[in-house]
C-alpha positions in Angstrom: 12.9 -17.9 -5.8 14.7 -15.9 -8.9 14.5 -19.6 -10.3 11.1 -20.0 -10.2 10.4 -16.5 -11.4 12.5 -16.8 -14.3 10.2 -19.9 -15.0 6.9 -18.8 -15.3 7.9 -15.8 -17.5 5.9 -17.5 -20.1 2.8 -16.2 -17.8 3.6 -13.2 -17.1 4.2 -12.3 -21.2 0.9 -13.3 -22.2 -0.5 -10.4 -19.7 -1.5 -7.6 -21.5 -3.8 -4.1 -20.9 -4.1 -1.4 -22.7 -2.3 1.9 -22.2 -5.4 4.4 -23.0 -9.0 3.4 -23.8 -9.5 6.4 -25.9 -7.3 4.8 -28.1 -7.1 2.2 -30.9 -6.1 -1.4 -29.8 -2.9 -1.3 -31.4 0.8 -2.3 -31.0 1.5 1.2 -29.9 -1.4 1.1 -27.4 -0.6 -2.9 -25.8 0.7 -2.7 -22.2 2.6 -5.8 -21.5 0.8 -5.3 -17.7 2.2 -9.0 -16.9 5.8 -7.9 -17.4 5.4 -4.4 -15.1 3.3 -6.7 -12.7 6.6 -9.2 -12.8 9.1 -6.0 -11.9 6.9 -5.5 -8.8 6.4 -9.1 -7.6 10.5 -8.9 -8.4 11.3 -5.5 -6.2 9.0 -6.8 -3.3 10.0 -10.3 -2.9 13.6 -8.4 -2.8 12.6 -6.2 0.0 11.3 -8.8 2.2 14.4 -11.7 1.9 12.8 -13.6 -0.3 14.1 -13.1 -3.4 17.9 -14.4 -2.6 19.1 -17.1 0.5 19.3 -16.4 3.4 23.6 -16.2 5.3 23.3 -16.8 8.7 26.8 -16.0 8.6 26.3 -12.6 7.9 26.8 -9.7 9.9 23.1 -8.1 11.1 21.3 -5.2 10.1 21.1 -4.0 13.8 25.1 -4.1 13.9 25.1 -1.9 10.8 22.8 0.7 12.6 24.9 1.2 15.4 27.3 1.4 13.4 25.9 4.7 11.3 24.7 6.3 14.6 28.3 6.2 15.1 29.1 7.6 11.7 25.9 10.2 11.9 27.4 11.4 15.6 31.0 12.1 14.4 29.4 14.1 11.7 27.2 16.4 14.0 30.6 16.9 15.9 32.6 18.0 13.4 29.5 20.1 12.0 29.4 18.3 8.6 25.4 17.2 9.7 22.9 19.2 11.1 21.1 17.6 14.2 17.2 16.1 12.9 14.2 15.7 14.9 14.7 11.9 16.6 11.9 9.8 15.1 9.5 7.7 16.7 9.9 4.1 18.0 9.1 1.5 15.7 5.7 0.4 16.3 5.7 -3.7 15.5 1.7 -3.4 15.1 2.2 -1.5 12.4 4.9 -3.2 10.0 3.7 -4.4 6.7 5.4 -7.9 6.9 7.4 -9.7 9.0 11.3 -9.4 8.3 13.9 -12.2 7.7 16.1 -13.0 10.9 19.4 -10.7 10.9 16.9 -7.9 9.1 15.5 -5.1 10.6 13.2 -1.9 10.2 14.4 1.5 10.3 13.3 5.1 8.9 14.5 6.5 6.0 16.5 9.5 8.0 18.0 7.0 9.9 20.4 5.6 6.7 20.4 8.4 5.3 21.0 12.4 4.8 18.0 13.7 3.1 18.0 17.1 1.8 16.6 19.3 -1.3 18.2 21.2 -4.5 17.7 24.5 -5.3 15.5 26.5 -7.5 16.5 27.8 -10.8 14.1 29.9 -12.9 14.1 30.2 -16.9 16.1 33.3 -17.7 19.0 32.6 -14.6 19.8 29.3 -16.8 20.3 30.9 -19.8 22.0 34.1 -18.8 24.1 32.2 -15.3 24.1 28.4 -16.3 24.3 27.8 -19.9 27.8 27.4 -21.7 29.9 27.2 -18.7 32.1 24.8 -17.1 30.7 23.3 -13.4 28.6 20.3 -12.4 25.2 19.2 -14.2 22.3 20.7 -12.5 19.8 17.6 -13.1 15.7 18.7 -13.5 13.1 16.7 -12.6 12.6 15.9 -16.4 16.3 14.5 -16.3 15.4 11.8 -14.2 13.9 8.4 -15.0 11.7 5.7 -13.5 14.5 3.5 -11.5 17.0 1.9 -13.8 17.3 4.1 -16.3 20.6 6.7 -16.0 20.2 10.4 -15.3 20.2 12.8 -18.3 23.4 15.3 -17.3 23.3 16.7 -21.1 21.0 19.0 -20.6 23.0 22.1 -20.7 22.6 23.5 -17.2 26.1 23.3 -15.5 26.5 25.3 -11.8 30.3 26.8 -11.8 32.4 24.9 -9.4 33.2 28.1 -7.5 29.0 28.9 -6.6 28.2 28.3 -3.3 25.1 28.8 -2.4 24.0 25.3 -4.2 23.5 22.2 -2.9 25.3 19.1 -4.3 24.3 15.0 -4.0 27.7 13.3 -4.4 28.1 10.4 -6.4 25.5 7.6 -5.7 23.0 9.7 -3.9 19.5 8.2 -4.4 17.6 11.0 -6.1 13.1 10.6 -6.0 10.7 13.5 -7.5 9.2 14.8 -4.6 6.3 16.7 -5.6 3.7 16.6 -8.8 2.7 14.2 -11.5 6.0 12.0 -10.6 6.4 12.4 -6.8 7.0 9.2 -5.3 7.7 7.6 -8.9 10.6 9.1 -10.7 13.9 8.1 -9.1 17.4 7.1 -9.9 21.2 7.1 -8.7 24.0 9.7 -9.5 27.0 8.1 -10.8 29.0 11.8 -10.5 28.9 15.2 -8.3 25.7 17.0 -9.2 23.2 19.9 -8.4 19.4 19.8 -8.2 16.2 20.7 -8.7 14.0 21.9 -5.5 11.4 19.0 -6.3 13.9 16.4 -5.6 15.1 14.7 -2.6 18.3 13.6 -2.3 19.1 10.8 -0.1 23.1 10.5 0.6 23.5 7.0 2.1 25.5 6.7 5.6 27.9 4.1 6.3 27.6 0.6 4.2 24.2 1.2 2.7 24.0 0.0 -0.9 22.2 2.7 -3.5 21.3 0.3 -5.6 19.1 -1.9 -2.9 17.6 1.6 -1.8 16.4 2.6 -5.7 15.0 -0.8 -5.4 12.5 0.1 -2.5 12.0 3.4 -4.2 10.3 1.5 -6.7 8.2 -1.1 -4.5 4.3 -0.7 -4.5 5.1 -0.6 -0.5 7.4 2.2 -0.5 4.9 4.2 -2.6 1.9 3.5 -0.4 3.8 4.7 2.3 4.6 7.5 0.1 1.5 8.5 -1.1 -0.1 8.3 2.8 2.4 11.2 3.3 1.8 13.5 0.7 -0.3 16.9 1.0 -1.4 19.6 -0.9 -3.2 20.4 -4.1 -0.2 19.4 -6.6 0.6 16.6 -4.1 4.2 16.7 -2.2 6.2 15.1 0.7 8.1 17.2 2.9 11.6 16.3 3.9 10.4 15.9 7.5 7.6 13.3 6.5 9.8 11.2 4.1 12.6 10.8 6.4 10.1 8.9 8.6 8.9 6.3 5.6 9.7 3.1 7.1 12.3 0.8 5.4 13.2 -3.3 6.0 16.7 -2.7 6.0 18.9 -6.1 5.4 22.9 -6.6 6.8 25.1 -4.7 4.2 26.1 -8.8 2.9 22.4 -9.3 1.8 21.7 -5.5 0.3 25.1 -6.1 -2.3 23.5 -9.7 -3.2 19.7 -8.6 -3.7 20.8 -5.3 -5.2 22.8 -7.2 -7.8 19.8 -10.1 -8.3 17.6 -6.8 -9.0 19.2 -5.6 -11.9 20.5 -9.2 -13.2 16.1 -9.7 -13.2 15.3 -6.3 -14.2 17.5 -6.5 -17.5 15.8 -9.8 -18.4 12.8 -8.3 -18.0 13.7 -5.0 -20.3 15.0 -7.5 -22.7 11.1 -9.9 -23.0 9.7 -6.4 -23.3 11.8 -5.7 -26.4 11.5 -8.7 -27.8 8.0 -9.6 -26.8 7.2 -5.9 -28.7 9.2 -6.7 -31.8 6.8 -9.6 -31.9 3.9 -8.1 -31.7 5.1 -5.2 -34.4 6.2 -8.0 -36.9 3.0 -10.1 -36.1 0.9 -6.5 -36.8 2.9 -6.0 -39.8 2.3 -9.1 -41.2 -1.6 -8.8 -40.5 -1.3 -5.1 -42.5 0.4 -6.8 -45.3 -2.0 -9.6 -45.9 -5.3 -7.7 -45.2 -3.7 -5.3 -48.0 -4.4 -8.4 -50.6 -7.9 -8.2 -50.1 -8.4 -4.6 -50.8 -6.4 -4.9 -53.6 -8.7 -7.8 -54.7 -10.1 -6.6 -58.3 -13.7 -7.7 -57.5 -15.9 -10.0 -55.6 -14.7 -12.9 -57.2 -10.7 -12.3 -56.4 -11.7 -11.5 -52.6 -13.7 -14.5 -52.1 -10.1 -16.3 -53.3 -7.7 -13.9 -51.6 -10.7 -14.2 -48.0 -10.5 -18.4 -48.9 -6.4 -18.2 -48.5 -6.7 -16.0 -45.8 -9.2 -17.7 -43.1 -6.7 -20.8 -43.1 -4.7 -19.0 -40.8 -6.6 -17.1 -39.2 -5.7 -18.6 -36.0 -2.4 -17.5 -36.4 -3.0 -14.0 -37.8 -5.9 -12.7 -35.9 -4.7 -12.9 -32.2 -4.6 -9.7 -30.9 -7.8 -7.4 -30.2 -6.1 -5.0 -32.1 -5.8 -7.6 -35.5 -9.3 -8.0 -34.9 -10.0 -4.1 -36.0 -7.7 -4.2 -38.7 -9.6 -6.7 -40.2 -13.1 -5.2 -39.5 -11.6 -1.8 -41.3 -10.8 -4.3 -44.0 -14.3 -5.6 -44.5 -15.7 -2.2 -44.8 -13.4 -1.3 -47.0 -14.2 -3.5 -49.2 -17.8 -2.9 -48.5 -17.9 0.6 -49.7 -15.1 0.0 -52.6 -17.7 -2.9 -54.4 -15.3 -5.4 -53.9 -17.4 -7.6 -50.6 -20.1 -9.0 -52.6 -20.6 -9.6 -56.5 -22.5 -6.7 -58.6 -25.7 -8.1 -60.6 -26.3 -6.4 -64.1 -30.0 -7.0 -63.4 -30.3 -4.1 -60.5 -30.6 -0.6 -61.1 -28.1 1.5 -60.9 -27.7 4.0 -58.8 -28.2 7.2 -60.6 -32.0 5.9 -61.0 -32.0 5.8 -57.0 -30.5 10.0 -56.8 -33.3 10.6 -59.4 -35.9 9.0 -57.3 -34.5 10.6 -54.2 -34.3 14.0 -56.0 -38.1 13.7 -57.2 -39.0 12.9 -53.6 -37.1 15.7 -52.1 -38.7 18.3 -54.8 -42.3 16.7 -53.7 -41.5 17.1 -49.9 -40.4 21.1 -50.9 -43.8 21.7 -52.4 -45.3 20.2 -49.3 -43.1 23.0 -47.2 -41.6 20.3 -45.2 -38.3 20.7 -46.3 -36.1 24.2 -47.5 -34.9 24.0 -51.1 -31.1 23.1 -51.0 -28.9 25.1 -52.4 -27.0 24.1 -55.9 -24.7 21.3 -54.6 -21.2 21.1 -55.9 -20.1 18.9 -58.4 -17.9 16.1 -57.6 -14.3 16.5 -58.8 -12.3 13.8 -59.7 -9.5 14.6 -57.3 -12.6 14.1 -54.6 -12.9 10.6 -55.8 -10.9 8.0 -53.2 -11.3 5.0 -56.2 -13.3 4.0 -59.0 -16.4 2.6 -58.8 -18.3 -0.7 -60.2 -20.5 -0.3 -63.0 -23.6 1.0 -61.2 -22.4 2.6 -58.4 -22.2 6.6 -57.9 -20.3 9.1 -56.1 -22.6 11.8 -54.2 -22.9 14.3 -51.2 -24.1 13.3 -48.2 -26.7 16.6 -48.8 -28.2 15.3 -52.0 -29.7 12.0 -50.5 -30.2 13.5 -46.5 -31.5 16.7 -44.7 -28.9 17.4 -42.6 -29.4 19.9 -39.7 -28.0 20.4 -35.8 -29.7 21.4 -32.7 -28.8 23.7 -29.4 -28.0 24.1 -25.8 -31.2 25.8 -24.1 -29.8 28.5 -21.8 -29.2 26.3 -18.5 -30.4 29.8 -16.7 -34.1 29.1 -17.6 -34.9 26.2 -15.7 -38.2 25.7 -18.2 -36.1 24.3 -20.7 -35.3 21.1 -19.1 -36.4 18.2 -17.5 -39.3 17.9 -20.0 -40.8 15.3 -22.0 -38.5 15.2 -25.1 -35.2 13.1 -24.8 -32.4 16.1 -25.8 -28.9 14.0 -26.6 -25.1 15.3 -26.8 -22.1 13.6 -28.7 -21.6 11.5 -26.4 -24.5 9.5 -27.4 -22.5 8.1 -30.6 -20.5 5.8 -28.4 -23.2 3.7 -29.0 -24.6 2.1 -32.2 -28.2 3.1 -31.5 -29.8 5.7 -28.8 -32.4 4.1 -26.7 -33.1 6.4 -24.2 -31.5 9.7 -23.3 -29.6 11.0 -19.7 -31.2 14.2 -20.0 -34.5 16.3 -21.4 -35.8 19.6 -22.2 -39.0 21.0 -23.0 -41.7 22.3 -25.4 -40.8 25.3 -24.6 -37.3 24.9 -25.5 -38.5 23.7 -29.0 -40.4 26.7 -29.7 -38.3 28.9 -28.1 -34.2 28.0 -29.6 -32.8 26.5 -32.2 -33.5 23.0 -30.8 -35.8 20.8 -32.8 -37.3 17.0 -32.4 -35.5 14.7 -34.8 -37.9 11.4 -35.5 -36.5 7.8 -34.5 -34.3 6.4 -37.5 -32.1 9.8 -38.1 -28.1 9.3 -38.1 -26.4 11.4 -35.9 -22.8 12.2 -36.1 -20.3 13.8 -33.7 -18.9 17.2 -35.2 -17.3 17.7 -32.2 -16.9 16.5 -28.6 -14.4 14.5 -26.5 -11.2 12.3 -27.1 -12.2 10.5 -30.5 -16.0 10.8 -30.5 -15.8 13.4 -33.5 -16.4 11.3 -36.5 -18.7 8.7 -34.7 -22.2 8.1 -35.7 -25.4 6.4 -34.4 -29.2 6.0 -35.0 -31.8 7.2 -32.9 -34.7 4.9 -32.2 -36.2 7.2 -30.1 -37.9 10.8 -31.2 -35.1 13.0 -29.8 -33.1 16.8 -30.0 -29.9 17.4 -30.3 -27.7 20.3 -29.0 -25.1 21.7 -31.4 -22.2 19.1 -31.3 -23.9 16.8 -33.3 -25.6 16.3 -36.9 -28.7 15.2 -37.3 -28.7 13.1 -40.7 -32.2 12.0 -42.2 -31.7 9.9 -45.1 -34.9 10.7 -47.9 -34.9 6.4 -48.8 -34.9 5.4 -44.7 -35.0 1.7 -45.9 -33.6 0.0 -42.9 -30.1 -1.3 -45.7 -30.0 2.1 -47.4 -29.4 3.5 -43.3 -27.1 0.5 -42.1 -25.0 1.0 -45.4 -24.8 5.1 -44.7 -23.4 4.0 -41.4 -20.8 1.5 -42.6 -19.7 4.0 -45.1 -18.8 6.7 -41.7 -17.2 3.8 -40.0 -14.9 2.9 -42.6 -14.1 6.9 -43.4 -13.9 8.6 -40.0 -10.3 9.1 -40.3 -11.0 11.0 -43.5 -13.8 12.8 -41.3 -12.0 13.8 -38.7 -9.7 14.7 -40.8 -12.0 17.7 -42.5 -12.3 19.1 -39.2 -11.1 22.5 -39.1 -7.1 22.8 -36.9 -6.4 23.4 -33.6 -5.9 21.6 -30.1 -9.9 20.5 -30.6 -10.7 20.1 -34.3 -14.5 20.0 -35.1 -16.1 19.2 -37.7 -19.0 21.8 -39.1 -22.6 21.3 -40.9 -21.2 22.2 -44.1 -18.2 19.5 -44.6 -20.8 16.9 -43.2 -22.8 17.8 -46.0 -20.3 18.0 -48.6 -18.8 14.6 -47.4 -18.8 12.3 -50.4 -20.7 8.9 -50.9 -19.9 5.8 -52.8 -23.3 4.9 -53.3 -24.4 1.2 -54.5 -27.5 0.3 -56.4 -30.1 -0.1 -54.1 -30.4 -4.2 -54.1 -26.5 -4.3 -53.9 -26.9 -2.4 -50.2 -28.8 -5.0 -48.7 -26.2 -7.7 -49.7 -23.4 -5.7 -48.9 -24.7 -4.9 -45.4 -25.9 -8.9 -45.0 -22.3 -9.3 -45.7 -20.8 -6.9 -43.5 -22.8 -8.0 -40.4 -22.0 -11.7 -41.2 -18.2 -10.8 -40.9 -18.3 -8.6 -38.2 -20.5 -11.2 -35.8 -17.5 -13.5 -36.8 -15.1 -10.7 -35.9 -17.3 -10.4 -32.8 -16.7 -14.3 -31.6 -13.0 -14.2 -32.9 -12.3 -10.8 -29.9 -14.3 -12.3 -27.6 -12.1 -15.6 -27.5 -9.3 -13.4 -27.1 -10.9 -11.4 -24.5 -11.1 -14.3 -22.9 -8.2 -15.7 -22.9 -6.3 -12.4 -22.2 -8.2 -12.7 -19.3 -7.0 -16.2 -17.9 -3.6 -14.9 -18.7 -4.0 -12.0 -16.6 -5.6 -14.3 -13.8 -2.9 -16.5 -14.2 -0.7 -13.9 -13.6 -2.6 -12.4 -10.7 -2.8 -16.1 -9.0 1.7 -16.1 -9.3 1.6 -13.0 -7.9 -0.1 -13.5 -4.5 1.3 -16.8 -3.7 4.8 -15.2 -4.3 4.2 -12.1 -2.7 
């Protein structure tokens, strides 16, 4: 079995996740799922005789039992063990799988003495526990997940001569019993310790090996049966309910083999992690490198050569979901630096769209349907991220936009909501365009608070909100309010190329958004940066060929992730299919 595991590692590689979906798609972010799914197909297949062959000459696990009882009844004798509640018979209906010959199942208190540390607050462990000679005194936090060694640096030692703590002798099988980790941290002692109250520590009787018991710790079985037993609002296991988790328990002959398979499997697996993440850093590296040529492009012209070189591999380059939003950051990039399309002498410039936007904006003024803006300040030079082509200008978002923000009707007046006009958070820019709206408030709303109807075709941006969304911007193609999270952005020239351009520009700079927002745990953004944010604007005709552009790329983009997708997901199937005919 270890032979035909070690086999289809190939498979199990190309499996991959994501660690958070709040996150970019990154090296960093890539769960190698496949080789975490192979470590449990690994631990159970150990745990039910399948992993190594089958001795019929070896002793049985039945003989090994007696054996402890024998053990367990000189120690209540002599005092050394304190008598435990006798646990239940072994119900065979109720087994998970069916056992090898020579195997059988037993309770955890049965093979072993299972006890708790002690409790230890802050000050004690400096003033008692800090600088003095005694045995480590190992934390929850000094414990790993299985293989890894115990941390006994961390400073705490409990004086030899202190009695009134409890100590797990050398390879005592140590598991976090209560919060976050219960059920999942674990590891063996390789020296005399103390301990924390939240761990249980299971001395082994008899001929039990640690190492095969660490490896059931870490079974998906174990941990169901772990998590069946736990209570409370942190979510714990008393010592009384773990001792009765039921364990396959092979002759002491077997345990020394699959114990020693385990970690010859487990370090191979550790080292395709390492080197299947070196990979993927070197293969992101070298994506970084080369998309840096085309920014670095001096115009249209040297991109189109630098984009020519570069689609002749992109099989090679652009495999990863991850590659593919490099290269879409890219492309906008590019977009908003001049460099995606070529410039044509023959359009107007720029500055003659501001003036035309500024003569508009004075006409709307006189009309009282906008406020006069205040004097906008100029841009400095230090403002300026890179030079422009002839014909582009820098501005503020303010001087071609009215931008404004909405409210939160007081939810104690029930005739604020559920009315006839759609009223949208933050949230709503995790989507390109806002259709329709999750909840509403009323006329009454509008002329009573700071709420107000923004028309179909106004941006709005996140100022604040949850995980990532600050930064994000969409279009409203519905007549809709906003409450105060979010700013409303109506662009003066609302030519569909002039509005698709304005929302490239965010997507390439929301880092330097987000960055504006003001410090703290939850940095927001406010309605005066988002008005001071500054635009490289294009001449008008150059928009629509730079957004034509764009969404060319980007659909190709599109069909390049959604291969990968695609076959990430085969890989993950093929992976899934290995696992339940081994398991």
């Amino acid at each position: 079995m270890a032979d035909k595991i070690i086999k289809s590692f190939d498979v199990w590689i190309a499996a991959q996740g994501v660690k958070s979906k709040l996150r970019l798609r990154n090296v960093d972010n890539i769960s190698l799922e496949g080789i975490g799914r192979l470590r449990e197909l690994i631990l159970e297949l150990a745990i039910r005789g399948k992993l190594v062959p089958q001795d019929p000459s070896n002793d049985t696990a039945q003989n090994l039992l007696n054996r402890i009882r024998n053990e367990k009844n000189k120690l209540l004798n002599d005092g050394t063990l304190k008598k435990a509640q006798r646990p239940p018979a072994i119900d065979e209906d109720r087994i998970s799988f069916l056992l090898p010959e020579g195997w059988d199942w037993t309770y955890l208190g049965e093979i072993g003495n299972i006890f708790n540390g002690n409790s230890i607050n802050v000050s004690e462990k400096e003033a008692k526990y800090t600088g003095v000679e005694g045995r480590p005194f190992i934390a929850t936090k000094d414990v790993g997940y299985g293989w890894d060694e115990l941390d006994y640096s961390n400073g705490i030692l409990i004086p030899y001569e202190e009695k009134n703590f409890r100590i797990a002798r050398k390879g005592t099988v140590l598991l976090c019993a209560e919060g976050g980790s219960a059920g999942k941290k674990c590891g063996v002692t390789n020296q005399d310790i103390c301990f924390g109250n939240k761990l249980l520590a299971t001395e082994l009787f008899g001929e039990i090996d640690e190492n095969y018991l660490l490896s059931f710790f870490q079974t998906p079985s174990f941990y169901q049966s772990f998590k069946e037993k736990m209570t409370g609002i942190i979510g714990g296991i008393s010592i009384s309910k773990f001792a009765q988790i039921r364990v396959p328990l092979p002759p002491p002959q077997e345990q020394r083999k699959i114990a020693s398979k385990v970690l010859e499997l487990m370090a191979l697996c550790y080292e395709l992690e390492r080197e299947e993440t070196n990979h993927l850093k070197s293969h992101q590296l070298l994506v970084e490198t080369l998309l840096g040529t085309l920014t670095q492009a001096k115009d249209a012209t040297d991109f189109q050569n630098a984009w020519g070189q570069l689609t002749q591999h992109f099989d090679e380059l652009f495999t990863t979901e991850g590659s593919i939003d490099q290269l879409k950051q890219t492309i906008l990039q590019l977009a908003v630096m001049g460099k995606l399309v070529p410039q044509d002498p023959n359009d107007e410039p720029a500055g003659e769209l501001l003036k035309r936007i500024e003569m508009e904006k004075e006409r709307l003024v006189k009309k009282g349907k906008i406020k006069k803006q205040k004097t906008i300040v100029e841009i400095s030079d230090d403002e300026k991220f890179f030079d422009l082509p002839k014909g582009w200008e820098w501005c503020r978002l303010s001087q071609i936009s009215e931008i404004g923000t909405g409210a939160t009707p007081l939810t104690s007046n029930p005739e604020y909501y559920n009315g006839d006009i759609p009223w949208i958070t933050s949230s709503a820019t995790n989507e390109p365009f806002v259709e329709y709206a999750e909840e509403s408030i009323s006329k009454k709303a509008i002329e009573e608070t700071n709420c107000k109807v923004y028309p179909k075709g106004t941006l709005i941006l996140a100022m604040y909100g949850q995980g990532k969304t600050r930064g994000q911007i969409t279009e409203l193609l519905i007549d809709a309010a906003t409450n105060q999270a979010c700013a409303a952005i109506e662009l003066i020239e609302n030519e569909i190329h002039h509005k698709k351009y304005i929302k490239y520009y965010f997507k390439k700079i929301y880092d330097e958004i987000r960055e504006l927002a003001a410090g703290g745990a939850q940095p927001n953004l406010n309605l005066q940066k988002v008005k001071d944010t500054i635009i490289s604007l294009p001449p008008f005709v150059e928009q629509q060929r730079i957004t034509n552009k764009v969404d060319d790329l980007f659909a190709l983009c599109d069909r390049l992730k959604e291969r990968i997708v695609e076959s990430q997901k085969v890989a993950n199937q093929m992976a899934e299919a290995v696992l339940e005919q081994e398991g």
